[in-house]
Every structure is written in structure tokens, then in C-alpha cells.
C-alpha positions in Angstrom: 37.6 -6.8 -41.4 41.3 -5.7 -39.6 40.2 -5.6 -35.9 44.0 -3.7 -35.6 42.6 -0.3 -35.8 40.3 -1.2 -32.6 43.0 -2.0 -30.4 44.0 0.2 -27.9 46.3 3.1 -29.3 46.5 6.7 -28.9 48.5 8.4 -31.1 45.7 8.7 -33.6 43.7 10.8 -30.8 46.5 13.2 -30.0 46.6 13.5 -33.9 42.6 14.5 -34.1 43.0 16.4 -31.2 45.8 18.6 -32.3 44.0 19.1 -35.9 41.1 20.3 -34.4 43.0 23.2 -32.0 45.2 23.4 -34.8 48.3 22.8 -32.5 51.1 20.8 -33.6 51.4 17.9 -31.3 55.1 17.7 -29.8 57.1 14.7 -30.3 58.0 14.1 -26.9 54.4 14.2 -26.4 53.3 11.6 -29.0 54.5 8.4 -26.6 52.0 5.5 -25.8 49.4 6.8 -22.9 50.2 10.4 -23.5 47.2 13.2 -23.2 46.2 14.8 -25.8 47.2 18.5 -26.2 43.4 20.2 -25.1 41.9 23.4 -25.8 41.5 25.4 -22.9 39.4 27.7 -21.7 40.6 30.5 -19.1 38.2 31.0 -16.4 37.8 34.8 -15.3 38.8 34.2 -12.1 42.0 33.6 -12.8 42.2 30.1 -12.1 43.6 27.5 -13.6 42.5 26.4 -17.0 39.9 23.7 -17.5 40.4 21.5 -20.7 37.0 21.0 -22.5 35.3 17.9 -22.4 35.9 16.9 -25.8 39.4 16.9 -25.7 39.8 14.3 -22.8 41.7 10.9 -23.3 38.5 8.8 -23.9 40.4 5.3 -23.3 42.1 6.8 -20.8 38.9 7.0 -18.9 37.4 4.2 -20.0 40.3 2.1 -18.4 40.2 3.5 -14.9 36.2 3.7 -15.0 35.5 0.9 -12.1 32.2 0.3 -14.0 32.6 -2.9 -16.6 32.9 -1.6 -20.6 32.9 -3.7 -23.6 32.8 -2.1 -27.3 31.7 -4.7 -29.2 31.2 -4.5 -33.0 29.0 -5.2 -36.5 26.4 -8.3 -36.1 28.4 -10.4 -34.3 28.9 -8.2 -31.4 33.0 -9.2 -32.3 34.9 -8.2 -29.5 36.3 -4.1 -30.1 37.3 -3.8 -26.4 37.3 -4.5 -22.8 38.7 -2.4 -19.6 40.0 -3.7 -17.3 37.1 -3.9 -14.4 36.2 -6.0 -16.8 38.5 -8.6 -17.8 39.0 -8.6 -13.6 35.7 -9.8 -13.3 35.6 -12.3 -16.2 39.1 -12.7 -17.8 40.2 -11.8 -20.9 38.6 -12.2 -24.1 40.5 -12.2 -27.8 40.2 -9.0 -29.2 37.8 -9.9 -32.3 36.0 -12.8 -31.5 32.2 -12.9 -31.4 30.5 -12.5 -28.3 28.2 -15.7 -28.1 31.6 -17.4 -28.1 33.7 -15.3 -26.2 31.3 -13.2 -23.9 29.2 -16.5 -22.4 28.3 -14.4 -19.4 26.7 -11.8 -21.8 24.9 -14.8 -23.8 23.2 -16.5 -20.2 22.3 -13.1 -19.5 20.0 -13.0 -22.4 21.8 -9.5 -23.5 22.9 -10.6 -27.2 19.2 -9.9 -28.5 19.2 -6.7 -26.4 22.8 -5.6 -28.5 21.0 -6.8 -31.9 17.8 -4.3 -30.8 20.2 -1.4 -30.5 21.9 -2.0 -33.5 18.5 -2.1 -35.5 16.9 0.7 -33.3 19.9 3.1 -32.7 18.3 4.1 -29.3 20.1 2.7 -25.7 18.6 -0.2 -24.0 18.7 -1.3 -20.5 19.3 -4.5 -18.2 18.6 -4.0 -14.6 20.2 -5.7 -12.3 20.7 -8.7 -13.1 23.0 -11.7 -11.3 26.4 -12.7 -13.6 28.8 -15.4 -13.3 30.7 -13.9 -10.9 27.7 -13.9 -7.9 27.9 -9.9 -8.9 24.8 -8.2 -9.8 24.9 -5.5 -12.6 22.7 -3.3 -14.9 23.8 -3.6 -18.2 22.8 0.0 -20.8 24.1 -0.6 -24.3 24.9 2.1 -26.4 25.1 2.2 -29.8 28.3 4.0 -30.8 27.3 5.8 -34.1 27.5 6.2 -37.6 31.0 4.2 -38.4 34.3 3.5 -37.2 35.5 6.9 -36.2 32.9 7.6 -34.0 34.1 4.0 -32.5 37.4 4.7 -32.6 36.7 8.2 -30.9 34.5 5.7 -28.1 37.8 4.3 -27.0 40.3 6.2 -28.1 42.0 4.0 -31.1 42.5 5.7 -34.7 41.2 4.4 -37.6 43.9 6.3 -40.1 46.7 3.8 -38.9 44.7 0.8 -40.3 45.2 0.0 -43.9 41.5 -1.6 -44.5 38.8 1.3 -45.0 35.3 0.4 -43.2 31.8 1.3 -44.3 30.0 4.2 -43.1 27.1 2.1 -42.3 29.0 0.0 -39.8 28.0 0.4 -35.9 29.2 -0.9 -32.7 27.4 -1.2 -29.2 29.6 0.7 -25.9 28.5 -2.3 -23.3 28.5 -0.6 -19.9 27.8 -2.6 -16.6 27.4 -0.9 -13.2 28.0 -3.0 -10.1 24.9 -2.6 -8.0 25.4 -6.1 -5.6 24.9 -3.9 -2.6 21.7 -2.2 -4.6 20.2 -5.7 -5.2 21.0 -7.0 -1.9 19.4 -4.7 0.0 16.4 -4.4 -1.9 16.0 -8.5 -1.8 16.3 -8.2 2.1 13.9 -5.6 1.8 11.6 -7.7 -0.2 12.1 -10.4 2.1 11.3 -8.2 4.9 8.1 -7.7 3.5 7.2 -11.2 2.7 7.7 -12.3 5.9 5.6 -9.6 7.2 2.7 -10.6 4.6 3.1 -14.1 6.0 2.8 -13.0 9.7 0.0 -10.9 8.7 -1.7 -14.1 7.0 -1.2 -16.1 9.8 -2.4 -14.1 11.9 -5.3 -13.2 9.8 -6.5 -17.2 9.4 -5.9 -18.1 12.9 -8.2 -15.5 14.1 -10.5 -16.3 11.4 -13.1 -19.7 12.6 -11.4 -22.2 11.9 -14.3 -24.4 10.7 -17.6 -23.3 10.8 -20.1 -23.4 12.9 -23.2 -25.4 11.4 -26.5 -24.5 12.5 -29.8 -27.2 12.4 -31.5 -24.9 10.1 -28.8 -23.4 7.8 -26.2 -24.8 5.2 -22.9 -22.2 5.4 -20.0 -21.7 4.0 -17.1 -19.2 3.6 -14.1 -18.8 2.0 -10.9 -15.6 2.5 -8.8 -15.0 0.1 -5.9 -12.3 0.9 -4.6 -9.8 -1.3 -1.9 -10.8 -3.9 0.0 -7.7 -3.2 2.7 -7.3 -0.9 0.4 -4.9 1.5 -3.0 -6.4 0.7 -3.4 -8.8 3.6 -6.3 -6.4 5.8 -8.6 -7.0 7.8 -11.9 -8.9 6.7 -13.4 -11.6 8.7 -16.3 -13.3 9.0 -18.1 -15.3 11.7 -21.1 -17.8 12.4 -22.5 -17.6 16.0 -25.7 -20.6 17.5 -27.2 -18.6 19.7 -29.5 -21.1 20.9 -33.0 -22.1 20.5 -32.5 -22.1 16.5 -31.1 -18.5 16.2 -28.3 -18.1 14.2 -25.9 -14.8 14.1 -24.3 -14.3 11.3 -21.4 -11.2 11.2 -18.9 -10.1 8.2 -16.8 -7.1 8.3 -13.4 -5.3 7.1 -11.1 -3.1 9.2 -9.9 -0.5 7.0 -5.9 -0.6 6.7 -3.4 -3.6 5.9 -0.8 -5.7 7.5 -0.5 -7.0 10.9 -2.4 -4.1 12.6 -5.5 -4.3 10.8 -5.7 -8.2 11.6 -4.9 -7.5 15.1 -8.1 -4.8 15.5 -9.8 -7.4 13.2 -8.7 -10.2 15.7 -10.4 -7.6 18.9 -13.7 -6.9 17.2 -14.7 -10.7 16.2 -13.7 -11.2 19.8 -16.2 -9.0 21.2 -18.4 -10.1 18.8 -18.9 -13.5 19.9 -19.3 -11.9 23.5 -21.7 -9.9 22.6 -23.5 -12.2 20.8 -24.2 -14.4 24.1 -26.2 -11.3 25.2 -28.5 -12.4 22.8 -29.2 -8.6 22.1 -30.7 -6.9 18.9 -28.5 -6.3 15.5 -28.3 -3.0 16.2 -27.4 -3.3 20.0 -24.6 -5.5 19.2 -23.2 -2.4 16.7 -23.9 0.1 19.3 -21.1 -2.1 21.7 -19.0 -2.2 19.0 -19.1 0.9 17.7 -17.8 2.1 21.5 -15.5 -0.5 21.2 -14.0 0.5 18.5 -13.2 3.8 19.4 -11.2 2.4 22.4 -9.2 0.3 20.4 -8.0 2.8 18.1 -9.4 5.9 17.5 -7.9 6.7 14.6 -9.4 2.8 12.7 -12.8 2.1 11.5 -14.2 -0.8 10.3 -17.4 -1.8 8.7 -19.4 -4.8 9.8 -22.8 -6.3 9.2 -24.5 -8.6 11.8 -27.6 -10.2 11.1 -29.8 -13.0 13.2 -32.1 -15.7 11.2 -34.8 -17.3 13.2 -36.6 -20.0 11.7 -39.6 -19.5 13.0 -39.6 -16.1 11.7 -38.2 -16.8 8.5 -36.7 -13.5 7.9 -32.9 -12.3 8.2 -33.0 -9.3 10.8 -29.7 -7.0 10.6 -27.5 -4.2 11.0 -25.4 -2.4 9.3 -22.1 0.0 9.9 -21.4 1.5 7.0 -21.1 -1.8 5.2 -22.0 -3.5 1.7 -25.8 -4.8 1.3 -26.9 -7.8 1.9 -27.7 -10.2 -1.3 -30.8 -12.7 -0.9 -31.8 -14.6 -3.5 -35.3 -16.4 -3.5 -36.4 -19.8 -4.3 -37.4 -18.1 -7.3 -34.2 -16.5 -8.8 -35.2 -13.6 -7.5 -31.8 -11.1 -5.9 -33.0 -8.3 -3.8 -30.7 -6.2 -1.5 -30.8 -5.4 2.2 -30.0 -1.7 1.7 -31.7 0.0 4.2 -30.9 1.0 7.2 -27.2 1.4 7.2 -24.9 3.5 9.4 -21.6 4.9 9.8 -18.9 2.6 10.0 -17.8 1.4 13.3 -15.5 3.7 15.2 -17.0 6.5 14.4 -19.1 7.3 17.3 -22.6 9.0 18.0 -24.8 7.3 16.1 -27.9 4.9 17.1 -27.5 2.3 14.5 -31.1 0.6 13.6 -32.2 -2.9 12.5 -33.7 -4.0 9.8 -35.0 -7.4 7.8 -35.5 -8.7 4.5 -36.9 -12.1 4.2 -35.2 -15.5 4.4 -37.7 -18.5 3.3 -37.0 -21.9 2.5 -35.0 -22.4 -0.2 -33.8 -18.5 -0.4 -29.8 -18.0 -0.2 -28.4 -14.9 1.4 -24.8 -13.9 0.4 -22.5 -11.5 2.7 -19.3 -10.1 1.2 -16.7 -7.2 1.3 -15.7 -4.8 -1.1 -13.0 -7.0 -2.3 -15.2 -8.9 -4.1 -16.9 -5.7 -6.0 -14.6 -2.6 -5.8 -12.6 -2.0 -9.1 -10.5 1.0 -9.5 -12.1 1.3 -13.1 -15.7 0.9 -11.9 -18.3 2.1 -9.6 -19.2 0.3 -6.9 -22.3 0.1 -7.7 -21.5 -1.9 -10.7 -20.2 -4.4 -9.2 -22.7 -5.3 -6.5 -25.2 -5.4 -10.0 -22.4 -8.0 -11.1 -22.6 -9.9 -8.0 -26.3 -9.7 -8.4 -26.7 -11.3 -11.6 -23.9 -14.4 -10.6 -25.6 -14.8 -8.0 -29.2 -15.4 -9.8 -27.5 -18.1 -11.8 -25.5 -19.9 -8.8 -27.0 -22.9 -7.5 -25.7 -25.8 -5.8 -24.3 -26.4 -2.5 -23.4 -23.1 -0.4 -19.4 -24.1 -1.1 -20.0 -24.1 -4.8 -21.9 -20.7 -4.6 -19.2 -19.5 -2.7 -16.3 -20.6 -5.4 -18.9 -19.6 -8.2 -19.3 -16.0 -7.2 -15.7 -15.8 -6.5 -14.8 -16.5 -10.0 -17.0 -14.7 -11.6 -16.0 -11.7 -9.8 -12.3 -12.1 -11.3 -10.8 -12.8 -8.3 -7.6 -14.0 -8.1 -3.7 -15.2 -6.5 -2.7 -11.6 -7.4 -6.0 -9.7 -6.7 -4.8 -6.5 -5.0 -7.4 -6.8 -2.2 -8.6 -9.4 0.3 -11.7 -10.6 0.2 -14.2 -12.2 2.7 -17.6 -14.4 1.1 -20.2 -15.7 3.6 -23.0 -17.7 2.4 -26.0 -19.4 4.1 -29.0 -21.5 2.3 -32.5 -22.4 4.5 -33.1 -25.5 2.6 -36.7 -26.5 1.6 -37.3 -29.5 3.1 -39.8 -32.2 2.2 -40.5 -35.7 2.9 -38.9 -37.9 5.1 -36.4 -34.7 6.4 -39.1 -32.6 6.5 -40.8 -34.4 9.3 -37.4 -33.8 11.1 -38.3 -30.4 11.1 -41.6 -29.7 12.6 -43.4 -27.0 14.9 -45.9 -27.0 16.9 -47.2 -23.5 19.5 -50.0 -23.2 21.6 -51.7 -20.0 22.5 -51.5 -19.5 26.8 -54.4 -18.1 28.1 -53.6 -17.3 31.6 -55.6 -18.9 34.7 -54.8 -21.9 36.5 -56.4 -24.1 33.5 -53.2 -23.1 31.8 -50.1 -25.3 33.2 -52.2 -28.5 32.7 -53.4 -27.6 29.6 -49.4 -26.7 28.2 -48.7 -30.4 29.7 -51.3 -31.9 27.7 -50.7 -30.1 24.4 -46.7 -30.7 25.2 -47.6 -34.6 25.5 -49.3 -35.1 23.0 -47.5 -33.6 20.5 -43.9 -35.1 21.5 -45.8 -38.4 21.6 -47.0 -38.3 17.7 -43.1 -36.9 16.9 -42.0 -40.3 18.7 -39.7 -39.5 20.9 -38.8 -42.0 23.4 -40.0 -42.2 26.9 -37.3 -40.2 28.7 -37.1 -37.3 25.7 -41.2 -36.8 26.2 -40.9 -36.7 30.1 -37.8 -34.0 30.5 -39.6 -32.4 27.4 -42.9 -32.3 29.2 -41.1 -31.3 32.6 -39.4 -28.3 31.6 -42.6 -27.2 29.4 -44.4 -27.3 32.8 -41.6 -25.1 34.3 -41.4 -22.9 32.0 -45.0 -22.2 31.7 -45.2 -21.6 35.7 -42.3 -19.8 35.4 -44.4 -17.2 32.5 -47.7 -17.4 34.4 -46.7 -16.1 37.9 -43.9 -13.9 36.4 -45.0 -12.3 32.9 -48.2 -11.0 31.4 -50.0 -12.2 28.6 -49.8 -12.5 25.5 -48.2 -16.0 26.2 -47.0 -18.5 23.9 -45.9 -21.7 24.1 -43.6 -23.4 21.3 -42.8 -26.8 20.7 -39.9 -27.2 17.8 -38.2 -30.3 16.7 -34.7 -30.4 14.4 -32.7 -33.3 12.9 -30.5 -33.0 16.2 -32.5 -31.1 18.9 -35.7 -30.4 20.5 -36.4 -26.9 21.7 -38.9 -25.6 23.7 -39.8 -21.9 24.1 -42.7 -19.6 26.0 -42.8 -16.0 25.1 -45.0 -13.0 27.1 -45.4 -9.8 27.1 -43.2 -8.9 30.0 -39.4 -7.7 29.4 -37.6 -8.7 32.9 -35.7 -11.7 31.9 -35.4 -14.6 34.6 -31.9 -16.2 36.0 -31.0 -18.9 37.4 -30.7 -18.5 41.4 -30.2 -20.8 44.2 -33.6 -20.9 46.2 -33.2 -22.0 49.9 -34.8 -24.8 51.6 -37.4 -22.7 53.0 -38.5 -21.0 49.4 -42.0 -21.5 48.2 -40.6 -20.3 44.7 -37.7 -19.6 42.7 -36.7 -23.9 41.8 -38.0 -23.5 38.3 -35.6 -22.2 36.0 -32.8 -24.1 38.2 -34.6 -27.5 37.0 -34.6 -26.3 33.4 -31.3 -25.4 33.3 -30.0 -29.0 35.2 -32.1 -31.5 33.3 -31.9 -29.2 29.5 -28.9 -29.2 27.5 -29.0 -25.8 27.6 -31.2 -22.9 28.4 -31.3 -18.5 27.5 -33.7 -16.2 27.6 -34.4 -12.8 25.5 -36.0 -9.9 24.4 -38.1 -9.6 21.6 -38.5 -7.2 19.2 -42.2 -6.3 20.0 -41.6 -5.8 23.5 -41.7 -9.1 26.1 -39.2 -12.3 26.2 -39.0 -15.3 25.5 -37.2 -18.2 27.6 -36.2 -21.6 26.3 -34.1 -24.6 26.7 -33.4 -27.4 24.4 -31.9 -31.4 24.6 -30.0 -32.9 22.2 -31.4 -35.8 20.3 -28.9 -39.1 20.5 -29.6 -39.8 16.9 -32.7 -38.6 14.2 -36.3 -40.2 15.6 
């Protein structure tokens, strides 16, 4: 093939040009760079005439374009042209060699296939922005320059009548143009730096405010996992918490701030905060919302949050909660058996006037109870209802430690490094316990019948039975003193029904009297000359630690609890 007649030259042009107005072209204007003689339309106005489109000098143009052009040509890609933006930014090339030789930039683009699709296709293709050679960044569209040579020669100008070689009608070239858009590219990278840094600020800040390691109560096996979003935006706001609250009794909270980025973690950050304070009150599920729910609307009015807190009590063996507008509860039974803690549920938290309720479900030995947020069950193709069934049946199948349940429902759920919401898992077994650790874990009450046969008779009973769980001398006598306490301390004080409760653990031994009265004691200084008033000070100095609360049904209950050196 003659690769003359794609060289740069004019005269062929001015010769189209002036057959198609049917205006003999000029000698003097027939020179090398010379314009074509144009049709001209004359405007109305009187202005001056505008040539048509058409009839403009396409190489002309193509040379002073700053944009980079390249006409290459047939299955090759064999260099047709270059401007000169081009051979600025990589040199010049020999008019006619193939492009994987002489266009390497093009080739470590990976833009050759892209020219061999437009040849087969006939349709433009583009490359956006993508980094050359040169440190520039372009975006590459190549167009396929149409049915044969004239139409190529038109594309830059060049006449295919001076060459002597005739070329098929079926041959086609590719117009190469590349727009500089390094200023484009730059500033969306900072941008997209920007925002990485604030995801990773916004992940920081979401793990250090989540627990850092778990609290692990006597009676429970717990664990948790958060995973953020994938996305840019889809750090938010779920946490999770697990809160002793002494005596046995376990809180247990999870929740999501609604929003993303730094913000939500900080209002996440302020509520598990208040949380934990709350949580010292030793106060009812739905007490604990009814603070937070205030709370929340002084943070921000304008954020909600949902949030679930629940309390286990061994000795209950039931899971008492509250909801704010926040996913059910999942318990599954020794059995198999899922059931969901739907009922009662609220308005999120934030919202304001509303008297949240608690309810339970039931928490035995061997039963695991799974808390979560909608990250793990919200699909934008499903209902959410579909996915909690989901949840329902992995979580029938998932045994093993609470870890492995955790990972196990995670996976199943399809969560993962790209999931476009975070997601927050808390789970909690009550392990059945038999045999040698089952006689860790023993109870033991007595029913107080009030009159003064009732202290000695609590002694007696508290005696005897930390003498058959063999503790050592100093264990039974503190345990025995501060039964005697707090038995005086319900006689004179409360009204019956009275309780005592004796209740040993792998690490702790806890003692507890309940009565039907609802004032709850503190600790005071009594003065020399007091007949009363020493008793809860002498719990509270020889115990490792001592609370008191209300109870559902009306009346408290006080206790204390020491710490076991090592298993007895």
C-alpha cells in the first residue's frame, strides 16, 4: 500500500472543495497551507459571511487542535498521521509504521484491541483517563473514519487522486483522539483521597469507641464481631456493648445511629457512653431507653438511632428487653428451635414521647440469643422480613463456640469487604453445665419468715450450705457475716416477702436478699453514738462489691459478692 497519499497535502482538498461550489480554484491560491475556497452563506443581517462547516481546512484544524490525534490505518493501525500536540508529547513516529511498533505508549495502554474493536464494530470506543508515558493523563475515543480512503483522506485533509495506487472500498482507518484531562484526574484522585482518609477517621473512630475486648460474664459465653461498610460512605454508626452489672446480671445493648461518616460514630460514641452510665443505675430495659431516648434528642435533634438493651439473670433464666425501633431479638433453644423477641418494640431513639416497655423471652441452658443490625438482613432487592427468616434458619444450623456462630451467620448472610453497609453481630450462649463444672455453679435460697427467729436461722442455713460447697474458713465467715447483715438490714427495713439467696460461680460467690419494700439502702457513715445504720457499711468494706435494685414485681433486692482466689 503507497502511504504517499496520507501525508499531509492540501491541494487535493482545495480541488474537492472547488468541484463541489463549482468554483475554479485560483492559482495563486493553490500553494501549500492555503484555504479552501468555501461556500458561503449570507446572513440577513448583513454581516459578514460565514463559510459552511464542510468546507473548512480539516488538517488545518487538526494541527492546531491542542488535543493529541493520530489517524492510523487497515489492521495494523500503520501510522496515517500525527499533529503536532502529539508528536510534542511523544516524538515523532514514521509515517507508515505499525502502531505496536511505533506507537508503544498506545500498546502499554492496552488501546490496540480497543482500535481492532472499532474497526470490526464501526461504532466509537472510549478510554478514560488513563496515565501515559509522559506522567499525563488522557481519555482516548477512537473513531472509525469510514468507508475507504477518501473519507480518510477528507479526515485530515490529504487527497487520494495524487497517489498512483487505487485502494479498496472496504479499507478503514481509526481518527485516535486524546484529551489532556491531568488536572481532571488529579483532582478527582485528591478527592478520592479525601474521602479515604475520612472513611479511615471514621473507622477509627468507630473501633476505638467500640469495647475493645469484651466483657465476659460468669454465666455467659459472648462474642461480637463489626464489620464496616465497603463503600466509601458506609462506615455508620452500629455498636454494641456488654455491661456486669453485678450479682450475675448481665446487660447486653446493640444499636445503629442512622447516617454515615464521622458524625454518626461520634452520636454512636455519646449514646454507648450513656449507656454504660445508665446501666450502673441498675434500672429496667425500658428505663434505660426512656434516658436515652431524652438523650438523644439533646444530642441532635434532627438523628435517631435504634437500640436494643436487654438484661439476663441466671436465676431467672429469661432475657428481659427493650426495644427502640430496632430488629428482633433471635433465641435459639437447646433444641434447634429460633423464636423472635418481637414484641414490645418502640420508636427509635430520638424521637420523643413515647413510654417504651419491656419485655422477655426465655434464655435456658444451652439456648443462644443472637443480636444484630440491619446490615446483616437488609437487601435492596428483598424485604426485610426475608432476611431475618434467613438469619433464622443459619442460625438453627450454627453451633459451636459463640465466635464461630458469629463468623457463621456472617457468612451466610453474604457479607463482605465490599458490603455497602456496616454491620454489628452480638452473640451470647448460657452453657448447660454438668458434672464437675456444674457443681461450680450452684444455688441455694431460703424463704425469710420475719420475727427474730429469722437472722439466726439465715446464719445457719448460710453456714451450712457454704460449708458443703467447701469454701475455706475465711470465704464461709465473711460469706456468713454479710448474710447476717444483710438479713438485719431486710428485717428492720423491708416487708416480707423476704428471700435469701446463696449463689456460687466458677469465680464468685454472691449473696442476695430480696423484700417486698422498694426504698433501696446506701451506704452512710453512722456516728459513734448510732444504734443503727453500720450494716451496709460492713458489707460494702469486707465484699468485693455490693448494689442494690428494684425488681420487676415491686420490692428490691440488695447483694454483695467476693471473688474466689481460684475454683473450690
Amino acid at each position: 500500500m503507497n502511504f504517499t497519499r496520507w501525508s499531509a497535502r492540501l491541494p487535493g482538498t482545495q480541488r474537492r472543495a472547488a468541484a463541489r461550489t463549482d468554483t475554479p480554484v485560483s492559482p495563486d491560491r493553490r500553494g501549500e497551507g492555503s484555504v479552501p475556497a468555501a461556500r458561503a452563506e449570507q446572513p440577513s443581517d448583513g454581516t459578514l459571511p460565514v463559510p459552511a462547516v464542510d468546507q473548512l481546512p480539516a488538517r488545518d484544524v487538526l494541527d492546531r487542535v491542542p488535543a493529541l490525534v493520530a489517524l492510523v490505518h487497515g489492521p495494523d493501525h500503520r501510522i496515517a498521521y500525527l499533529n503536532d500536540a502529539y508528536t510534542a508529547a511523544f516524538g515523532t513516529r514514521p509515517v507508515g509504521a505499525p502502531a505496536r511498533e511505533a506507537l508503544p505508549e498506545l500498546n502499554e495502554l492496552g488501546l490496540l484491541p480497543l482500535l481492532d474493536q472499532v474497526l470490526r464494530s464501526g461504532k466509537p470506543r472510549t478510554l478514560k483517563s488513563r496515565k501515559a508515558v509522559d506522567g499525563r493523563s488522557y481519555t482516548f475515543t477512537c473513531t472509525p473514519v469510514a468507508e475507504g480512503a477518501d473519507r480518510a483522506d477528507r479526515a485530515v485533509g490529504t487527497d487520494s487522486t495524487d497517489s498512483t495506487d487505487s485502494t479498496d472500498s472496504t479499507d478503514s482507518a481509526v481518527l485516535v483522539f486524546a484529551t489532556d484531562v491531568t488536572d481532571h484526574a488529579e483532582a478527582a484522585e485528591r478527592l478520592r483521597a479525601s474521602e479515604r482518609r475520612q472513611r479511615e477517621t471514621a473507622v477509627t473512630l468507630q473501633r476505638s469507641l467500640l469495647p475493645q475486648e469484651l466483657e465476659q460474664p460468669d454465666d455467659l459465653r459472648i462474642a461480637a464481631t463489626y464489620q464496616p461498610g465497603g463503600t466509601e460512605a458506609a462506615v455508620g454508626g452500629d455498636w454494641y456493648d456488654v455491661i456486669t452489672l453485678g450479682g450475675g446480671r448481665t446487660a447486653l445493648v446493640i444499636g445503629d445511629v442512622m447516617g454515615r461518616g464521622v458524625r454518626a460514630a461520634a452520636v454512636m460514641g455519646q449514646l454507648r457512653t450513656a449507656v454504660r452510665a445508665y446501666a450502673r443505675l441498675d434500672l429496667p430495659p425500658h428505663e434505660v431507653l426512656q434516658l436515652l431516648d431524652g438523650l438523644a434528642t439533646e444530642i441532635d435533634a434532627n438523628q435517631i438511632a435504634t437500640c436494643v438493651y436487654a438484661i439476663h439473670d441466671p436465676n431467672e433464666g429469661r432475657l428481659v428487653y427493650a426495644s427502640a425501633g430496632h430488629l428482633p431479638i433471635l433465641v435459639r433453644d437447646e433444641n434447634g428451635t429460633v423464636a423472635r423477641a418481637d414484641e414490645p418494640t418502640g420508636p427509635p431513639l430520638g424521637t420523643g414521647g413515647w413510654m417504651h416497655t419491656s419485655g422477655s423471652i426465655a434464655l435456658g441452658p444451652g439456648a443462644t440469643a443472637v443480636l444484630y443490625t440491619d446490615g446483616l438482613v437488609e437487601r435492596r432487592d428483598e424485604d426485610l422480613d426475608e432476611g431475618i427468616a434467613a438469619l433464622e434458619g443459619a442460625l438453627a444450623g450454627a453451633t459451636g463456640t459463640p465466635q464461630v456462630v458469629c463468623d457463621r451467620l456472617v457468612r451466610s448472610a453474604g457479607v463482605t469487604a465490599d458490603h455497602d453497609d456496616d454491620v454489628a453481630v452480638l452473640v451470647l450462649q448460657h452453657p448447660a453445665r454438668t458434672g464437675p463444672e456444674g457443681d461450680l455453679f450452684r444455688n441455694a435460697a431460703l424463704e425469710l419468715l420475719g420475727g427474730v427467729e429469722a437472722a439466726p436461722r439465715a446464719r445457719a442455713f448460710a453456714s451450712g450450705v457454704l460449708t458443703s460447697w467447701r469454701f475455706p474458713a475465711e470465704l464461709h465467715d465473711l460469706g456468713v457475716l454479710a448474710t447476717s447483715e444483710l438479713v438485719a438490714n431486710s428485717l428492720q427495713h423491708g416487708i416480707p416477702p423476704m428471700r435469701l439467696r446463696l449463689r456460687r460461680t466458677d469465680r464468685r460467690l454472691i449473696v442476695e436478699v430480696t423484700d417486698g419494700d422498694d426504698h433501696l439502702p446506701r451506704r452512710r457513715r453512722a456516728e459513734p453514738a448510732d444504734e443503727s445504720g453500720r450494716g451496709i457499711a460492713i458489707v460494702a468494706t469486707i465484699a468485693s462489691n455490693w448494689g442494690c435494685r428494684r425488681t420487676p414485681g415491686g420490692g428490691k433486692a440488695v447483694w454483695c459478692e467476693f471473688l474466689l482466689k481460684a475454683p473450690c
